[in-house]
VOPAGU-2260 file (C-alpha; in pm, 1 decimal, decimal comma):
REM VOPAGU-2260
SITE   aa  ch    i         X         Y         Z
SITE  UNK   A    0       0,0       0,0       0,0
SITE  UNK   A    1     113,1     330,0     -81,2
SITE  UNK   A    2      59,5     648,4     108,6
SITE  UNK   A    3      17,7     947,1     -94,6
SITE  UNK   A    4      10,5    1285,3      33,9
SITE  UNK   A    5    -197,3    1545,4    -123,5
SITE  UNK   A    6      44,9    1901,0     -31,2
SITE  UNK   A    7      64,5    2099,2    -424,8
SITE  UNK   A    8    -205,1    2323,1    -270,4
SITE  UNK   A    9     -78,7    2691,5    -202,1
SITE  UNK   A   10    -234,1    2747,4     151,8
SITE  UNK   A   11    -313,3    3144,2      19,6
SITE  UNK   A   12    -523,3    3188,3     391,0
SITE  UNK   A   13    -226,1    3159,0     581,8
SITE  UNK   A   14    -119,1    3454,7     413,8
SITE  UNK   A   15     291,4    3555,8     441,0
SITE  UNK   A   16     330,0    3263,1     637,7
SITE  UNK   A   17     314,0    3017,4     346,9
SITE  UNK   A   18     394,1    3269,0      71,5
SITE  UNK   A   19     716,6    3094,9       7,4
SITE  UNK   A   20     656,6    2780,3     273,2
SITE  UNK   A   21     461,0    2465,0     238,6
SITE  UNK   A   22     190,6    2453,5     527,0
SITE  UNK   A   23     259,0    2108,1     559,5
SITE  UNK   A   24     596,3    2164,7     662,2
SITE  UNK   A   25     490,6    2425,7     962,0
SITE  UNK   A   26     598,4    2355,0    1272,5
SITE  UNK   A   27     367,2    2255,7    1567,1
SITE  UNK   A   28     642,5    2217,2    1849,0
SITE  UNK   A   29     911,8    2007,8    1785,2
SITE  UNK   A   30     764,0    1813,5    1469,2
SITE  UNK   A   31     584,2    1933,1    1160,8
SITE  UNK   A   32     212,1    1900,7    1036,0
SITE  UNK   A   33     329,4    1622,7     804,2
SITE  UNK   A   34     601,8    1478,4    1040,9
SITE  UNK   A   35     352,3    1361,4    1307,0
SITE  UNK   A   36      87,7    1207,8    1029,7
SITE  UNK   A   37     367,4     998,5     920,9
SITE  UNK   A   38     524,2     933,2    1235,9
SITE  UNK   A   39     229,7     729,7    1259,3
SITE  UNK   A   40     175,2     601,7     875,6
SITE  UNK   A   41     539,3     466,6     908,1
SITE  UNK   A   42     439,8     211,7    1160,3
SITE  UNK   A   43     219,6      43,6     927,4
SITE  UNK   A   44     262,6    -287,6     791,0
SITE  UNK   A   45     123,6    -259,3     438,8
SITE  UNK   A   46     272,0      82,8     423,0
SITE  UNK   A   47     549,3      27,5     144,1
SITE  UNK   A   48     598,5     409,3      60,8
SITE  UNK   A   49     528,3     775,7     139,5
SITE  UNK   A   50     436,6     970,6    -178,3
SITE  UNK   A   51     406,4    1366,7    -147,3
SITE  UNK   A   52     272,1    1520,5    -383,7
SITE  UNK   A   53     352,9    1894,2    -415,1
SITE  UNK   A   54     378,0    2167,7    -682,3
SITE  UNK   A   55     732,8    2293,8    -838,7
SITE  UNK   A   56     744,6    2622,3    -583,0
SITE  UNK   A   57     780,7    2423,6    -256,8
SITE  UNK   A   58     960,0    2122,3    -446,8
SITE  UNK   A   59    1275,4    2177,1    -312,1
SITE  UNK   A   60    1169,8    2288,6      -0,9
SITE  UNK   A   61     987,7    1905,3      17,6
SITE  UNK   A   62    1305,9    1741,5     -80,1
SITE  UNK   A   63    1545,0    1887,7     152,5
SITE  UNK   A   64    1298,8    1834,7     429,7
SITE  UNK   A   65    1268,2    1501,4     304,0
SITE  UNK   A   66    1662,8    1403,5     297,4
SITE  UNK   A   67    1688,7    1483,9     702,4
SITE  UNK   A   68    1373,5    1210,9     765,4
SITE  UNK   A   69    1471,5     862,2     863,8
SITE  UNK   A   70    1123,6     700,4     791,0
SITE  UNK   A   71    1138,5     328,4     788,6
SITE  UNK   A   72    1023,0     329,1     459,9
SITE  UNK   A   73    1176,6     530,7     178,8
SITE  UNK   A   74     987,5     917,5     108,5
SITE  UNK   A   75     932,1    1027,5    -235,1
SITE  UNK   A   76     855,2    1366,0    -389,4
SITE  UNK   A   77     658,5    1425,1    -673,3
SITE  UNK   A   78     637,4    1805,6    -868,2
SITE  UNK   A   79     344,4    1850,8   -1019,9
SITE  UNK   A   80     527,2    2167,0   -1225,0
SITE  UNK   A   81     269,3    2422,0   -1076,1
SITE  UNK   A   82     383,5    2762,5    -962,8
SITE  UNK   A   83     108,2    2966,9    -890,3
SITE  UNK   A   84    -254,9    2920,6    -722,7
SITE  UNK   A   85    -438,9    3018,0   -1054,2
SITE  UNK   A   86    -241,1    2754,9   -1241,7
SITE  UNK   A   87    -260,6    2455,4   -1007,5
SITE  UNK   A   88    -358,9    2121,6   -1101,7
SITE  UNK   A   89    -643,9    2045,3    -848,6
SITE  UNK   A   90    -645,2    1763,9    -557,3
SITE  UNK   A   91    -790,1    1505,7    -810,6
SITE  UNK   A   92    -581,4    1588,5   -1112,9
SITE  UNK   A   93    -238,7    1551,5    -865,4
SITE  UNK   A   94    -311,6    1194,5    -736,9
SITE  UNK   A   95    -365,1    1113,8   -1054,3
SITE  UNK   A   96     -51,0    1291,5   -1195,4
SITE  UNK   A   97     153,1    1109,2    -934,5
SITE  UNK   A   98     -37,5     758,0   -1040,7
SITE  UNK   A   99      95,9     794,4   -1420,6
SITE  UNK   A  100     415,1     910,2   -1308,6
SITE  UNK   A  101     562,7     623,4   -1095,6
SITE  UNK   A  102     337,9     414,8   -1252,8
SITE  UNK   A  103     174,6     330,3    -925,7
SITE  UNK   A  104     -84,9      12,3    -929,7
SITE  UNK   A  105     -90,5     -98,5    -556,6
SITE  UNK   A  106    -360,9      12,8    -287,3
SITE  UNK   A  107    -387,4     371,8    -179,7
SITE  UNK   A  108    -381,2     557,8     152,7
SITE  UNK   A  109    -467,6     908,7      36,6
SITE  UNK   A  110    -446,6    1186,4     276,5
SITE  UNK   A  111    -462,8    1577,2     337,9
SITE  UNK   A  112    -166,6    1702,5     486,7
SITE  UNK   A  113    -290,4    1983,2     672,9
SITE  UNK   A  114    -444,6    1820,1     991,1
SITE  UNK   A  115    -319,7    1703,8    1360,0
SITE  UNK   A  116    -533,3    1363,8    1471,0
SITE  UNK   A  117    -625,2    1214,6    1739,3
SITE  UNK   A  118    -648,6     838,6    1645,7
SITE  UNK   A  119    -444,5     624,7    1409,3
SITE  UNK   A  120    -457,7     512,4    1072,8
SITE  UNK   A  121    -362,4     174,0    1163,0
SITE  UNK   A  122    -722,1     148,1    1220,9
SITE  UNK   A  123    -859,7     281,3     889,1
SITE  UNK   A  124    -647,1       9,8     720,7
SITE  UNK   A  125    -739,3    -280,1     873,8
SITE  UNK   A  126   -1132,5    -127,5     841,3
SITE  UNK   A  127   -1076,5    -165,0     477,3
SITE  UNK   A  128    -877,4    -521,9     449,8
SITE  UNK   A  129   -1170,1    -643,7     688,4
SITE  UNK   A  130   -1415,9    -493,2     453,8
SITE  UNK   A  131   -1211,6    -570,4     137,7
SITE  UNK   A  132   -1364,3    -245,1     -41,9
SITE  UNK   A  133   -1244,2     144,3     -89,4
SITE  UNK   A  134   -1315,1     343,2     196,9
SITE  UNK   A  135   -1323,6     679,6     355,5
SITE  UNK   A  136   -1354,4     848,1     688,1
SITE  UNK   A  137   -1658,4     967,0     847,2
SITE  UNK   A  138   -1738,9    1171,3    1183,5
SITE  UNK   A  139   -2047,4    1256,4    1355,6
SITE  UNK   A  140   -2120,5    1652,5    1317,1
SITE  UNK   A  141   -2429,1    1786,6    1483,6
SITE  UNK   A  142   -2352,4    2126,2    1292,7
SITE  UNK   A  143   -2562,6    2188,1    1007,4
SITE  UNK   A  144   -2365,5    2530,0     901,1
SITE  UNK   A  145   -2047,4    2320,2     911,7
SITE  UNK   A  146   -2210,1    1995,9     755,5
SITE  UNK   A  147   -2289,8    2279,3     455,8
SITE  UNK   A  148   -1921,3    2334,6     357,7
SITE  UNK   A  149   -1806,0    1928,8     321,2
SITE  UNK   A  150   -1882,4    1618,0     205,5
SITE  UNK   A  151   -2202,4    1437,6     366,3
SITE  UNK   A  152   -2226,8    1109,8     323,5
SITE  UNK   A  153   -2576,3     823,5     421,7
SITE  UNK   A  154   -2461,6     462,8     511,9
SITE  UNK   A  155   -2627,5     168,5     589,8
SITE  UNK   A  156   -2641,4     -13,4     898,9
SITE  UNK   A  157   -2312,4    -186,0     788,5
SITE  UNK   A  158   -2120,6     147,3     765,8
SITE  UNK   A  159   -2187,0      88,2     340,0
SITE  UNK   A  160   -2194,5     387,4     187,4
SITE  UNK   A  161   -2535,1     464,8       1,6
SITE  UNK   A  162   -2495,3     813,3    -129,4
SITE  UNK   A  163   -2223,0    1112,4     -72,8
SITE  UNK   A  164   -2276,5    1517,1    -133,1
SITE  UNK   A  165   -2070,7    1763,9    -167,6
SITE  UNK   A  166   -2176,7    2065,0      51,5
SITE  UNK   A  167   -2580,0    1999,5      37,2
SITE  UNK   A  168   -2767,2    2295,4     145,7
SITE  UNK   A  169   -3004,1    2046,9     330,1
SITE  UNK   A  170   -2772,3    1748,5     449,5
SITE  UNK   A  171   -2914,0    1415,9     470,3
SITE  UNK   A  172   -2692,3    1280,8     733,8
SITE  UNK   A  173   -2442,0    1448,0    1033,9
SITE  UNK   A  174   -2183,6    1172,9     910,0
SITE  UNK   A  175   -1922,0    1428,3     749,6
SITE  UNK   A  176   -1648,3    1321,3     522,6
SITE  UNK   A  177   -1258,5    1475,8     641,5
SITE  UNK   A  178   -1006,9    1387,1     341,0
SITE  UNK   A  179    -853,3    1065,5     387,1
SITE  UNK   A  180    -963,0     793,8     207,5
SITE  UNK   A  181    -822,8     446,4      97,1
SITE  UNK   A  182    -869,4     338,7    -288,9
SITE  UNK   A  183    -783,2     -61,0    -343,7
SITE  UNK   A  184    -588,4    -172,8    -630,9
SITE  UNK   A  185    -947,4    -338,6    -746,1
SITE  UNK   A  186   -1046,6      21,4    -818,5
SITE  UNK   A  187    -779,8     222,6    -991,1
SITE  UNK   A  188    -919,8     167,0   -1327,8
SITE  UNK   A  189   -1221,4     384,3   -1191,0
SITE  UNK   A  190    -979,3     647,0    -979,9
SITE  UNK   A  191    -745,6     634,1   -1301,7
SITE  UNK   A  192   -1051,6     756,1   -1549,3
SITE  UNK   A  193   -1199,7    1000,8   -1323,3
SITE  UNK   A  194   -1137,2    1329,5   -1419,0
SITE  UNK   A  195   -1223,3    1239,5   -1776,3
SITE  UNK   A  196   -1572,7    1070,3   -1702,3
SITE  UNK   A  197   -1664,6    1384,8   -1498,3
SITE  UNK   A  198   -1524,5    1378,4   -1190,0
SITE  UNK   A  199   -1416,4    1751,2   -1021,4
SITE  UNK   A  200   -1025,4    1822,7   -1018,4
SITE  UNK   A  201   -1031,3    2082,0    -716,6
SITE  UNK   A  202   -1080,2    1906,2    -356,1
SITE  UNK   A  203   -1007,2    1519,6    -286,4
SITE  UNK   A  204   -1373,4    1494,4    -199,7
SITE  UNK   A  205   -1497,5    1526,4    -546,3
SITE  UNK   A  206   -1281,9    1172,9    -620,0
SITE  UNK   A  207   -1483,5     987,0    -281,4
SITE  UNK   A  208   -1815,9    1131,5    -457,3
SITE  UNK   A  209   -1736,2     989,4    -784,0
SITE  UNK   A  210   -1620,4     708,5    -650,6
SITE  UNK   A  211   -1942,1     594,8    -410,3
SITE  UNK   A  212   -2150,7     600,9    -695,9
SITE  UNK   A  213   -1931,6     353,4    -909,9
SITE  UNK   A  214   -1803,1      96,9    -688,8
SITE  UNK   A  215   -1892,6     -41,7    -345,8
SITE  UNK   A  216   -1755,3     165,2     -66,5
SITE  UNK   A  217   -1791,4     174,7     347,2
SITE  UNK   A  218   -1730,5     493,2     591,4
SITE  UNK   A  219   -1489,9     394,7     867,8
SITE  UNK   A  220   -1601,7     618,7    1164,0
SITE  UNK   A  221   -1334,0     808,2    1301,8
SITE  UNK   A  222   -1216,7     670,5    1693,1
SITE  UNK   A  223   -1130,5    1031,5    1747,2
SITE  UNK   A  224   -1100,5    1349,8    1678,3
SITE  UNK   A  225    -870,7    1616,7    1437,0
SITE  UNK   A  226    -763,4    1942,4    1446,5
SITE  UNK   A  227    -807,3    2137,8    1087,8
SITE  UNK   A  228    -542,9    2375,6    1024,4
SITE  UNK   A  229    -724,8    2561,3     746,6
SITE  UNK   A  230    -669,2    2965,4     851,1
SITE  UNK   A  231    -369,1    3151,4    1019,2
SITE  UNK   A  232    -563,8    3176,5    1342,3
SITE  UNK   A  233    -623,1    2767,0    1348,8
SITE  UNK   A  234    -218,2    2711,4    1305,1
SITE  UNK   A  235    -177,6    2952,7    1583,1
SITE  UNK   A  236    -437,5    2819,5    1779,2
SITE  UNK   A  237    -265,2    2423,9    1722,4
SITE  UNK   A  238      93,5    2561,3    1812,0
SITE  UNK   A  239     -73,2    2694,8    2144,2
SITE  UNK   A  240    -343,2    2351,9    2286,2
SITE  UNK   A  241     -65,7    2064,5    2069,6
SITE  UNK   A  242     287,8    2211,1    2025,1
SITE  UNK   A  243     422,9    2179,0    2385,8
């Protein structure tokens, strides 16, 4: 299984902070965003490789980060040849960039590199080898404001997915869809023609959405929580309650 690491965005609401810096690569005490999600990733068994995707401005900044890691299993970048926010590639459209390049056909962990958690992966992975299907994350939000600005998913009393929206104005669910997902090997001929049969390029969500209504798919609830670094005040407010 590889892990692949969605982090070409541009992070423009962090403002001069990550004008010339990768949020990923922030620091939150004495590790970075990224560090501690694959401090834990690295401890998986079916883990093989970390793949980070990024775009040709923070590149280097990836790779010499990169050469001072001592992951047990081997860390590489991908440039996506993007230098500005108007001309990036999309979430979607970078996975998939990364797929063609290293000519990837394995199982995927794919994952947002711009949160802290709470819980382990370890568990989402053996959710999906127990369930043998793709699968992505779901947590219980009583907010409907907040349920209005993600993905919204309805599942079954097996945790099967039934149906997935992005952003509904009137959600049909509080089971809300954070962007990490696993895609098995089964299904990369669906992941692989995506874009093409319709799927949105911007946000990783718009893959899970395709995705649930072409293949089988279950929602592994989440065993605890995350912290969303999505605004300047957020990363301030995660150095403060988690960097100590």
């Amino acid at each position: 299984m590889k892990n692949i690491v969605i982090a070409a965005g541009y992070a423009t609401r962090l403002g001069e902070l990550t004008r010339n810096f990768p949020k990923p690569l922030l620091q939150i005490g004495d590790n970075t965003i990224l560090g501690r999600m694959l401090d834990d990733i690295d401890t998986i068994p079916e883990i093989d490789e970390h793949i980070i995707i990024t775009n040709h401005k923070f590149a280097p900044i990836f790779q010499e980060w990169a050469s001072n890691q001592h992951y047990a299993k081997p860390v590489t970048i991908v440039d996506d040849g993007t230098e500005t926010n108007e001309t990036r590639l999309g979430a979607v459209c970078d996975l998939l960039f990364a797929l063609e390049k290293l000519h990837i056909d394995d199982d995927l962990l794919v994952v947002a590199a711009d949160n802290l958690l709470f819980f382990s992966f370890r568990e989402f992975v053996d959710f999906a080898k127990a369930k043998n299907t793709s699968c992505i994350m779901c947590h219980e939000q009583p907010s409907v404001e907040k349920l209005q600005r993600t993905g919204v998913i309805e599942v079954d009393a097996e945790m099967r997915v039934l149906g997935m929206e992005e952003k509904p104005q009137v959600p049909k669910s509080h089971w809300a869809v954070p962007p990490f997902y696993i895609y098995l090997k089964h299904d990369l001929d669906w992941v692989r023609h995506s874009v093409e049969n319709g799927c949105g390029k911007d946000a990783p969500g718009n893959l899970a959405h395709y995705m649930v209504d072409h293949t089988p798919m279950h929602a592994w609830r989440m065993s605890a929580g995350r912290f969303d670094i999505g605004s300047l005040d957020t990363y301030h407010e995660a150095c403060e309650k988690f960097g100590k």
